[in-house]
C-alpha positions in Angstrom: 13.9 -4.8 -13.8 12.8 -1.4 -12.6 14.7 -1.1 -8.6 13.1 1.7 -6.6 16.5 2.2 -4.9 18.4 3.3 -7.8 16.3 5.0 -9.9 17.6 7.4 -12.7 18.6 10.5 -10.3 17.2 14.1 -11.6 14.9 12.6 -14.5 13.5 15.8 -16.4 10.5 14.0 -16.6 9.7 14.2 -13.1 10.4 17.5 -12.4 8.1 19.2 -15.5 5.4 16.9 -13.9 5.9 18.6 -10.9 6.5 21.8 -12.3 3.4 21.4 -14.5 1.2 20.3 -10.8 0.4 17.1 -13.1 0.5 16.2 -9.9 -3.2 13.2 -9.2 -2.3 10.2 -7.4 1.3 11.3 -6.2 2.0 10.6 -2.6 1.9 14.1 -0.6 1.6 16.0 -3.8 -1.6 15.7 -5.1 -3.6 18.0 -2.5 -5.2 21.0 -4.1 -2.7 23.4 -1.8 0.4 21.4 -3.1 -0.8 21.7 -6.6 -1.2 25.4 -6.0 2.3 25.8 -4.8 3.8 23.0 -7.4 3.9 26.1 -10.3 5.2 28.6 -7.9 8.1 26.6 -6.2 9.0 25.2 -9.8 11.4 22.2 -8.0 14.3 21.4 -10.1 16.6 19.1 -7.7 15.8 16.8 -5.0 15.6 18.8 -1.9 13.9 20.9 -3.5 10.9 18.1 -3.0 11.9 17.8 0.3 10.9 21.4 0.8 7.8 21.3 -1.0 6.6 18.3 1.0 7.8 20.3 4.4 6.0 23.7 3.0 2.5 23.1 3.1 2.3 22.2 6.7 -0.2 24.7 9.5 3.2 24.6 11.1 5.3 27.0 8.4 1.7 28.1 7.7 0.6 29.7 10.8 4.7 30.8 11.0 4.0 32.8 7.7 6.7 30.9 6.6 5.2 29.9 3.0 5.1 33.0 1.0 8.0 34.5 2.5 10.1 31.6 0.9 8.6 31.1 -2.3 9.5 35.3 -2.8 13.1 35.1 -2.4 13.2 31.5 -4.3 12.0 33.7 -7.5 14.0 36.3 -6.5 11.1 39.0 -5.5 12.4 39.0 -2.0 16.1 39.5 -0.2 17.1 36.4 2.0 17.7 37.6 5.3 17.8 36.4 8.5 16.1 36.9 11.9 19.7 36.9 13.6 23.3 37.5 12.2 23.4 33.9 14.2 21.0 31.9 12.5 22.7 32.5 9.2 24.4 29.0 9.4 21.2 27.8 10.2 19.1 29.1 8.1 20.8 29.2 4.6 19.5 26.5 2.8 16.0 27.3 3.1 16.4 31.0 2.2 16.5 32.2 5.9 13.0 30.7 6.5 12.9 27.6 9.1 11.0 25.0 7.6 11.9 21.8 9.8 12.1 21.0 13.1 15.6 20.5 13.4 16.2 24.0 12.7 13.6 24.9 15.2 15.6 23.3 17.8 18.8 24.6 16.6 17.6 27.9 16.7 16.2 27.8 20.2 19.7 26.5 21.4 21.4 29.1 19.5 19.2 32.1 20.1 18.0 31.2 23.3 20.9 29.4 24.7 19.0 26.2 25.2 20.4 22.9 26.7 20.5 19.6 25.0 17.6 18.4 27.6 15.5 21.8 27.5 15.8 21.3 23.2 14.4 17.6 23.7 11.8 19.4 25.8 10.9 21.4 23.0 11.2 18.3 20.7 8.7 17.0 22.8 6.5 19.6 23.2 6.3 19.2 19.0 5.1 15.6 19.0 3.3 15.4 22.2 -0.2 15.7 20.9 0.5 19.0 19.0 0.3 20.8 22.2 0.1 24.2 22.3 -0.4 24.3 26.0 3.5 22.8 26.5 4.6 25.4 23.9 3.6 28.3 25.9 5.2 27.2 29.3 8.2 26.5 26.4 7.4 30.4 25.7 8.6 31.8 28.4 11.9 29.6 28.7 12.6 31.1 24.9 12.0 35.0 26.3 14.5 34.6 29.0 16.6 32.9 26.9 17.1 35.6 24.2 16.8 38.3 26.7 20.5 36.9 27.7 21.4 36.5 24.6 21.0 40.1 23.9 17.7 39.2 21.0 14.9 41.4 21.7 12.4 43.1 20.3 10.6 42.4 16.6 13.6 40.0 16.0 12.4 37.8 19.4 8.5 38.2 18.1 9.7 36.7 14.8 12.3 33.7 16.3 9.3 32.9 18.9 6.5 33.0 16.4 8.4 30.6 14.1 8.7 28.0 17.0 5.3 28.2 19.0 3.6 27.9 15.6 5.3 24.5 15.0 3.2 23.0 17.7 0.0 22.8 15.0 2.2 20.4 13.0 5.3 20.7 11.0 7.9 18.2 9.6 11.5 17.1 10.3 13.8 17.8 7.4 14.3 13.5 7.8 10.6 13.4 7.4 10.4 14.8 5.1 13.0 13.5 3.0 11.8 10.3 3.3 8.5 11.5 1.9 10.5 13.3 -1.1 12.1 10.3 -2.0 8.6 8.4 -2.4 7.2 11.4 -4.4 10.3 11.2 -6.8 9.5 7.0 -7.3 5.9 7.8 -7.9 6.4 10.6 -9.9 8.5 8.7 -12.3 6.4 5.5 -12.5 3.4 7.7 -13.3 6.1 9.7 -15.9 7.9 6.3 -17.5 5.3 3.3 -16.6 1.6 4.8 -16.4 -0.2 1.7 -16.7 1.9 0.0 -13.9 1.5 2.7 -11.8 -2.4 3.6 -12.1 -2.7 -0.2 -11.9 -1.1 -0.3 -8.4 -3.0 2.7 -7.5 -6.5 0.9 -8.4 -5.2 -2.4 -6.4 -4.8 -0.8 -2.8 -7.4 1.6 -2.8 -8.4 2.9 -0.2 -5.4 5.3 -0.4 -4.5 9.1 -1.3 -6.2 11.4 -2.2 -8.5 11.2 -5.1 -11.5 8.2 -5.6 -10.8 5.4 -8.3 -13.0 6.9 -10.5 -11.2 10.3 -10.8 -7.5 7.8 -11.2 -8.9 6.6 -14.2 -10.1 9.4 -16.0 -6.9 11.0 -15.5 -4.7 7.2 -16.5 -7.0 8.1 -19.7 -5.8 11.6 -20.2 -2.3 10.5 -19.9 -2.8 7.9 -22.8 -3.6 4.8 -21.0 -6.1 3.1 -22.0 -8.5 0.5 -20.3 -10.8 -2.7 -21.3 -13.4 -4.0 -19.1 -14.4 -6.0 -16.3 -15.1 -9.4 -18.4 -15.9 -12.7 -16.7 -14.1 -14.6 -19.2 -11.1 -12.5 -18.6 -10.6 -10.6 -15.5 -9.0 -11.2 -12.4 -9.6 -10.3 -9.1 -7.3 -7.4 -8.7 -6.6 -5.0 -11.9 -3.4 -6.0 -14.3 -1.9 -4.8 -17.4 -2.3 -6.6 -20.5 0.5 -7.4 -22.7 -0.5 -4.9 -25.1 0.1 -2.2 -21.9 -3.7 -1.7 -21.7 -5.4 -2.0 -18.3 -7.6 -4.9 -17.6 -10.3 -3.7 -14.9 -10.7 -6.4 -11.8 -13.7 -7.9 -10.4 -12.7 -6.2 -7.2 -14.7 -3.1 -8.5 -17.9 -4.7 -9.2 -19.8 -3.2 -6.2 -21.6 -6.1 -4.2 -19.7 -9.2 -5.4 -18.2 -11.1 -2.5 -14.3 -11.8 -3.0 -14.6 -15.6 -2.6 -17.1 -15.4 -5.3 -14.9 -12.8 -7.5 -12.1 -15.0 -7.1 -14.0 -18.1 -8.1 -14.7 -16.2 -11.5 -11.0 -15.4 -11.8 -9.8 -19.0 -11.2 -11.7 -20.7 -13.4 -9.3 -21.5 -16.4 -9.1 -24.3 -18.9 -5.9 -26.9 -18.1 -3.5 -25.1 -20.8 -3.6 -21.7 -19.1 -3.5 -22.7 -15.3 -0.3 -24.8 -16.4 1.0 -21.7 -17.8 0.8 -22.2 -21.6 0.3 -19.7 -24.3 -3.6 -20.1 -24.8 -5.1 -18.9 -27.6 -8.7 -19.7 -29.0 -10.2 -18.1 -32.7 -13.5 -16.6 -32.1 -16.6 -19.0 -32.7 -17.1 -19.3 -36.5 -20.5 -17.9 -35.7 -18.6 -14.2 -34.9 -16.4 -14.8 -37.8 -18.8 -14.9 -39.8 -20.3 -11.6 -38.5 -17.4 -9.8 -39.2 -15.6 -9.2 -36.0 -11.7 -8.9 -36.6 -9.7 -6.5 -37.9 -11.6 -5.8 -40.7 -15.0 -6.8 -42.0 -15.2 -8.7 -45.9 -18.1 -9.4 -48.1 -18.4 -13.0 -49.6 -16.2 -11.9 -52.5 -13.5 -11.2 -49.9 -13.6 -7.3 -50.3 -12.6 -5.4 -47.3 -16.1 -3.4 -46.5 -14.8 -1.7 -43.3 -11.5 -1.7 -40.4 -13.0 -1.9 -36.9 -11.8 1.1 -35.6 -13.7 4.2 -34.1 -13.4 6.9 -36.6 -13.6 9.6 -33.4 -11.4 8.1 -30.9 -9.2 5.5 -32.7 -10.3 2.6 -30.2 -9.9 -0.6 -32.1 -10.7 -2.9 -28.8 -13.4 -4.5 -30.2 -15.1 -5.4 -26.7 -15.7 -1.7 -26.5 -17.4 -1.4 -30.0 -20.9 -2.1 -29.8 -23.2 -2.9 -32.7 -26.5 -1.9 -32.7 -30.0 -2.9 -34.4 -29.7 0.6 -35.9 -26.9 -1.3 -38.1 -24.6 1.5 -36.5 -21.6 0.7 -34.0 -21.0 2.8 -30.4 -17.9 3.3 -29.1 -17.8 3.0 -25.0 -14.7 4.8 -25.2 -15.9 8.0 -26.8 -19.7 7.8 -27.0 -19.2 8.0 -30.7 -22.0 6.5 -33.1 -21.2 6.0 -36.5 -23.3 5.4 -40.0 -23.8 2.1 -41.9 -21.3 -0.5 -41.0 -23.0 -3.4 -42.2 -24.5 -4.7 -45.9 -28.2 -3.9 -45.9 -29.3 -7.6 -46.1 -27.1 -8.5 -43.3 -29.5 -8.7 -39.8 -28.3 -6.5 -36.8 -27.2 -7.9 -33.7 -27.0 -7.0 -30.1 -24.4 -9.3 -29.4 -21.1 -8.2 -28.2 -17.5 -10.1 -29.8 -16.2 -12.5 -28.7 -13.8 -12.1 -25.9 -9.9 -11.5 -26.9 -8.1 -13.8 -28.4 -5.2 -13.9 -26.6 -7.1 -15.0 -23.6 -8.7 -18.6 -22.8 -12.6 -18.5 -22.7 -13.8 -20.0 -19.0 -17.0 -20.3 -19.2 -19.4 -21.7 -22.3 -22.4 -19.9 -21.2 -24.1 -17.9 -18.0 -25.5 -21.2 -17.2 -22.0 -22.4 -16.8 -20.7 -19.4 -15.0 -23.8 -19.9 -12.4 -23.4 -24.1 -12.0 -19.1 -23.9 -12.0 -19.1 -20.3 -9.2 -22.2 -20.0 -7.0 -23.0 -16.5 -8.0 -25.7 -15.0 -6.6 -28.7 -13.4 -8.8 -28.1 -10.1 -7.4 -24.3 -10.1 -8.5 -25.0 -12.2 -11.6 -27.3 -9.0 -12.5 -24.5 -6.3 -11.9 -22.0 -7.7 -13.7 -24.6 -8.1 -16.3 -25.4 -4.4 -16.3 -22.0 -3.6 -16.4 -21.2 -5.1 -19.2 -18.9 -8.2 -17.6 -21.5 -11.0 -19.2 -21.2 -9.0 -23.0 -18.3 -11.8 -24.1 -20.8 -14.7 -23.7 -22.5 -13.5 -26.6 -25.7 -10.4 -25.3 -25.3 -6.4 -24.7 -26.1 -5.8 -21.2 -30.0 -6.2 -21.4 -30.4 -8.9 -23.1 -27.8 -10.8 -20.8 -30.3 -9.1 -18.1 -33.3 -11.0 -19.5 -31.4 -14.4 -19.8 -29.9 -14.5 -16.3 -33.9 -14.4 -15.4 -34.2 -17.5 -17.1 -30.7 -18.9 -16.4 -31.5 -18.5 -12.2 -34.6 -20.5 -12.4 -34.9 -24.4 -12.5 -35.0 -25.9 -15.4 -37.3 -28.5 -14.7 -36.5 -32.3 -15.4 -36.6 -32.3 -19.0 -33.2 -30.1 -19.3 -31.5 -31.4 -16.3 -28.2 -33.1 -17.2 -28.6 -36.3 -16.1 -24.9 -37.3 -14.7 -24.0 -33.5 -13.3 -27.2 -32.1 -12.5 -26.5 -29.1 -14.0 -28.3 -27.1 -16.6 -28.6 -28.2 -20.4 -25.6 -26.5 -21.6 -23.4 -28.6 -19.3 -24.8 -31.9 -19.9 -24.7 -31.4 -24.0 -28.1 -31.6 -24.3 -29.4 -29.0 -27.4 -32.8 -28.1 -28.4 -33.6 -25.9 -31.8 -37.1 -24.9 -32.6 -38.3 -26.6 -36.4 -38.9 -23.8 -38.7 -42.1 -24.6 -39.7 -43.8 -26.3 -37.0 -42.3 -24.8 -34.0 -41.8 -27.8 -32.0 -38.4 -27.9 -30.2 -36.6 -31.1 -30.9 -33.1 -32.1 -29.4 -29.6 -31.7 -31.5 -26.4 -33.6 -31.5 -24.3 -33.6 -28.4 -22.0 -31.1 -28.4 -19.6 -32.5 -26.0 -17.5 -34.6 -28.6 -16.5 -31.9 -30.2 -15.5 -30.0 -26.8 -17.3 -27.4 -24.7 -19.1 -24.5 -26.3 -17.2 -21.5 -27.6 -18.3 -18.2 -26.3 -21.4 -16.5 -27.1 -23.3 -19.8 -27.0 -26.5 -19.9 -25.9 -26.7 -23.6 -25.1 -29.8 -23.3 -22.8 -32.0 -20.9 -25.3 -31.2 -22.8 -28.7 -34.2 -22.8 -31.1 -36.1 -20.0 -28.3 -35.9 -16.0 -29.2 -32.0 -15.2 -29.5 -32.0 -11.8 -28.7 -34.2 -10.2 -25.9 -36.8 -7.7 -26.5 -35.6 -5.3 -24.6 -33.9 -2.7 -25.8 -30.1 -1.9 -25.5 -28.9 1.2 -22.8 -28.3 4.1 -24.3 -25.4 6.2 -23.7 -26.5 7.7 -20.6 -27.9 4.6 -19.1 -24.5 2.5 -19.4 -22.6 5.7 -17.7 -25.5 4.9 -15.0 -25.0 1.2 -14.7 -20.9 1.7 -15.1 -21.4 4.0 -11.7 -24.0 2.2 -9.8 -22.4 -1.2 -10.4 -18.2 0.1 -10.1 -18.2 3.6 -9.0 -16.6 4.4 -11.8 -16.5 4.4 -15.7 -13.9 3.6 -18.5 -16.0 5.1 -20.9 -17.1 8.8 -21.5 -17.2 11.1 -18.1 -20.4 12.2 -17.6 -19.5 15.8 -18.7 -19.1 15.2 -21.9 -22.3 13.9 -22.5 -23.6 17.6 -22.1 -20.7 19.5 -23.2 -22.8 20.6 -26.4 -25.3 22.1 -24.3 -22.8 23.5 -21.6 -20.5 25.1 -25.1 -24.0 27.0 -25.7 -24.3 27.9 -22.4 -20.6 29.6 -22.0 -19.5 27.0 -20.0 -15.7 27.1 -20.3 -13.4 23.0 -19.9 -10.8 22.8 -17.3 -7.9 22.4 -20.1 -9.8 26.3 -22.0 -9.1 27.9 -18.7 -4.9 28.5 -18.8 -5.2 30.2 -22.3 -7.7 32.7 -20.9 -7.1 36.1 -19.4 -6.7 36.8 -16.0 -9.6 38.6 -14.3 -12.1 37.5 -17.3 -15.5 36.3 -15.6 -15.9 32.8 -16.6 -18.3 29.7 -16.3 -17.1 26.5 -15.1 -19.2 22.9 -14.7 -17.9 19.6 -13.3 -18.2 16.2 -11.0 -17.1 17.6 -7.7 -14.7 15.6 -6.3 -13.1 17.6 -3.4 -14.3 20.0 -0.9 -12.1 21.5 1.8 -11.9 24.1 4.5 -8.4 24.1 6.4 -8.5 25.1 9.8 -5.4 27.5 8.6 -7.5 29.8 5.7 -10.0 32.0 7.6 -12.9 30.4 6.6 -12.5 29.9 2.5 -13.9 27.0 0.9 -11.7 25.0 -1.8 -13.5 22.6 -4.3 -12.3 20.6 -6.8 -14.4 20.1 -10.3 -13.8 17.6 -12.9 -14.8 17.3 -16.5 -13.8 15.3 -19.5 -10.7 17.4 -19.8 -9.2 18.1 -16.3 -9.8 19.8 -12.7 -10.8 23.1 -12.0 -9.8 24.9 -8.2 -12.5 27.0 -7.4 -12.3 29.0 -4.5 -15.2 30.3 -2.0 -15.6 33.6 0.0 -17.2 32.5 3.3 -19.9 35.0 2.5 -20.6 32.9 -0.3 -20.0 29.5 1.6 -22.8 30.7 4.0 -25.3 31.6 1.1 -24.9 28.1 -1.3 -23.8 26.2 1.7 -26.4 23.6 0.6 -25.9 23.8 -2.9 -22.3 23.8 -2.2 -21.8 20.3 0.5 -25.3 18.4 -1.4 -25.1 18.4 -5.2 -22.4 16.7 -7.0 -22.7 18.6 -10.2 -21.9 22.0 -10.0 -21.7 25.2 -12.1 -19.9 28.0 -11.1 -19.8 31.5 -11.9 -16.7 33.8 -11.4 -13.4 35.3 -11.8 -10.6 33.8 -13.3 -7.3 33.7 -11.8 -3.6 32.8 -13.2 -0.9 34.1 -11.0 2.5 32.2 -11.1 1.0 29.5 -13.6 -1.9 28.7 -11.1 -5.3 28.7 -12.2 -8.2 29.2 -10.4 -11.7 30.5 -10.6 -12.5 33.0 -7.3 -16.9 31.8 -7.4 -19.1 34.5 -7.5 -22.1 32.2 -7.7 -22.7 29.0 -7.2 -25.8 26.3 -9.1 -26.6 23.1 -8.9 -26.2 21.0 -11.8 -29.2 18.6 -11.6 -29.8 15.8 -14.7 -25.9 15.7 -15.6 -24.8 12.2 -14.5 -24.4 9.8 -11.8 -23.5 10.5 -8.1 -20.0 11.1 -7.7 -18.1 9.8 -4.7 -15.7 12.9 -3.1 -13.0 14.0 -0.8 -14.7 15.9 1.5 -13.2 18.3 4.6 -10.7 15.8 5.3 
């Protein structure tokens, strides 16, 4: 079992993530000025965390403290020091004071402070940030020097170091304590992705970045997800034994917890008393070929079920259609004939997986066993969480329409009151004359397998509506979890944008500094630090990565509305790689408008 107290000290791992600013969803890492320091600082030990998390502070900011240090770490710079004095000091950080203690220390050694006039100043550091106590501090530090024989440039620089500390700066114990969570998260997200993302998706809200930007980038680091699914999904997000990531009902936007935790409660006897469940599909989605590969009658394999673009083989992601193609909602890949011409399309999705226990028979018997309301009975059926009961998400949209209403006396069950499919009662529709007549009871031979439609039997099967397309399921993912397991909304117009010029986040390392390039993405940060003059910093996202851009205030002024109101942006600029960081410096700035769904963001916090 993995202990966070004793992990594996100096993992490699860890430190080329860092190195490499692979840095999204790492506590105190993950801002876009740590990742742009991340490359520069190149940490190879521990403390070397424990400066990086101290660094990027206003404190050593303001204290030009920042560049000055990262110089003489690569050797472009002497280390010197203010004072012959502060040597002892100052040493381990390169002759740069980066914590308070050394603050402190230096004001006692250079100005001849007492232990009660450097708790003063210790004060002064925590007490609201004030820069009002630092300057009656000031002129304790003057006198104090003077004595001391320190005047001049060298007293400017010793007294510039501590008054700037009182816009926020770390102690080194701070700041260790920090280091030592980024090293834990750091290797979780290294050794144990799923676990880690997993955790991340459970107590949002936290960090730095929305859910939906953690699981694009779980799915660039190979992790892969399956989705919200009545019949399967918990409240909170877990990982499957086969590592993947099972989505929670927590994320279906609208759906009350008691209700979401109904859902997830509702298991058959076996499972609730901890047994190993497992139920074969419904010999009605045997028969239609859903497994691992598809056989015609004279037991010839016709086809694997396996996206030929992606690889996904989780068959509640592959979709058929009435087109007699499949869709991947991993990829957005559609691919040629994958059925025998005489065999009828469905719109059905497969049956849920088999090493789970089915909980519910039907949407009937989701509605009569958790009290879900019709507006979250529709959301989960436009996200695709009703597919495993046997309809895409339209048609399970036209039979919760019928499934909400009464169903009059003659389908009542009789003993429960609930609908038809819980009281066994069957109708089919006689081939010839049309007339609906009742069927056997189906309770003796237990409850209905998935993908029954108990209450519909002998009506129209499938729906007539017709099933989303690719851009209206990224829609529906977004409105109904703020988020999407399947294509990012980029890549849906990365043919066009490829035309266009428009250059991915992971093309922009391999190109040449000071080329003018296009970028396009989600945006999903926007900053302006009090510390950088007036420059704007945004954060895009596409299908491959995040691109920095950064913005003149010149230019901030002139797109200001472009730049703060749309959430799909194209930008035009200069590129920039200095010290393995890449950025674009925006020349212009356009709106993306028809590219995808809103996007939540970090914005000037």
């Amino acid at each position: 079992m993995l202990d966070l107290a004793h992990l594996p000290p100096d993992d490699p791992a860890v430190y080329k993530m860092l190195q490499a600013a692979d840095t999204v969803g790492i506590f105190q890492v993950e801002s876009r000025a740590q990742m742009a320091t991340l490359p520069r600082m190149k940490p190879e030990k521990f403390y070397d965390i424990v400066v990086e998390v101290a660094i990027i502070r206003p404190g050593p900011i303001v204290g030009n403290m920042v560049h000055p240090y990262l110089k003489r770490r690569q050797g472009q710079e002497p280390v010197t020091y203010p004072h012959p004095s502060l040597e002892p000091i100052l040493k381990r950080t390169l002759g740069v004071p980066l914590f308070q203690e050394q603050l402190l220390r230096m004001a006692m050694v250079a100005a001849g402070f007492s232990g009660g006039e450097a708790e003063e100043l210790r004060r002064a550091f925590g007490f609201k940030r004030s820069e009002q106590r630092m300057q009656q501090i000031e002129g304790k530090l003057r006198a104090g020097m003077t004595r001391q024989g320190i005047t001049g440039e060298t007293a400017e620089a010793i007294i510039k170091s501590i008054t700037s500390f009182a816009l926020y700066g770390f102690p080194e114990s701070h700041s260790a304590s920090f280091a030592l969570l980024v090293y834990a998260s750091a290797y979780l997200k290294a050794h144990y992705p799923a676990a880690f993302y997993t955790a991340m998706l459970n107590n949002q809200p936290m960090g730095f970045y929305h859910p939906a930007t953690l699981v694009k980038d779980a799915q660039r680091h190979g992790v892969r997800f399956t989705p919200i699914d009545v019949q399967v999904s918990d409240w909170e997000c877990r990982v499957e034994p086969d590592g993947q990531v099972r989505l929670g009902l927590m994320y279906v936007n609208g759906l009350r917890e008691e209700t979401g935790r109904a859902i997830a409660e509702r298991l058959r006897p076996e499972r609730a008393a901890g047994g190993k469940c497992r139920e074969a599909a419904p010999a009605s989605e045997r028969a239609r070929g859903w497994g691992p590969a598809r056989s015609d009658e004279g037991g010839q394999v016709l086809e694997e079920q396996k996206c030929p673009k992606c690889g996904c083989d989780d068959h509640s992601m592959l979709e058929a259609t009435p087109e007699a193609t499949y869709f991947c909602n991993i990829c957005a890949h559609e691919w040629g004939k994958c059925r025998p011409e005489n065999e009828a399309p469905r719109t059905q999705h497969p049956a849920p997986s088999t090493e789970h226990q089915a909980r519910y028979a039907s949407i009937e018997d989701l509605i009569a066993r958790t009290g879900v309301r019709r507006d979250e009975l529709a959301t989960l059926a436009e996200i695709g969480a009703l597919n495993s009961l046997g309809y895409d998400r339209r048609s399970a949209l036209w039979q919760i329409e019928k499934a909400v209403r009464p169903p009059g006396e003659l389908f009542v069950g009789g003993e429960a009151g609930l609908p038809s499919s819980e009281s066994g009662l069957r109708v089919s529709a006689d081939p010839q004359s049309g007339d609906r007549q009742p069927l056997a009871d189906s309770s003796a031979q237990g409850s209905p397998g998935p993908g029954s439609r108990t209450a519909d039997r002998g009506l129209r099967p499938d729906s007539p509506l017709r099933p989303m397309s690719p851009p209206e399921r990224l829609m529906a993912d977004y409105s109904g979890t703020s988020l999407t397991i399947g294509p990012h909304p980029m890549a849906l117009r990365r043919a066009e944008f490829a035309l266009r010029g428009v250059l991915r986040a992971v093309d922009l390392p391999r190109g040449r500094h000071g080329r003018r390039v296009r970028v396009a993405g989600a945006v999903i940060t926007r900053q302006r630090p009090g510390t950088a003059k007036g420059f704007v910093f945004l954060t895009l996202e596409d299908e491959t990565g995040i691109t920095n851009i950064i913005v003149r205030p010149d230019l901030f002024t002139e797109y200001k509305h472009t730049i703060v109101g749309a959430p799909y942006l194209l930008v035009e600029g200069v590129l920039q790689i200095q010290e393995g960081v890449t950025s674009v410096k925006a020349e212009r700035v356009f709106s993306l408008t028809d590219t995808g769904p809103p996007v939540d963001s970090h914005d000037f916090r």
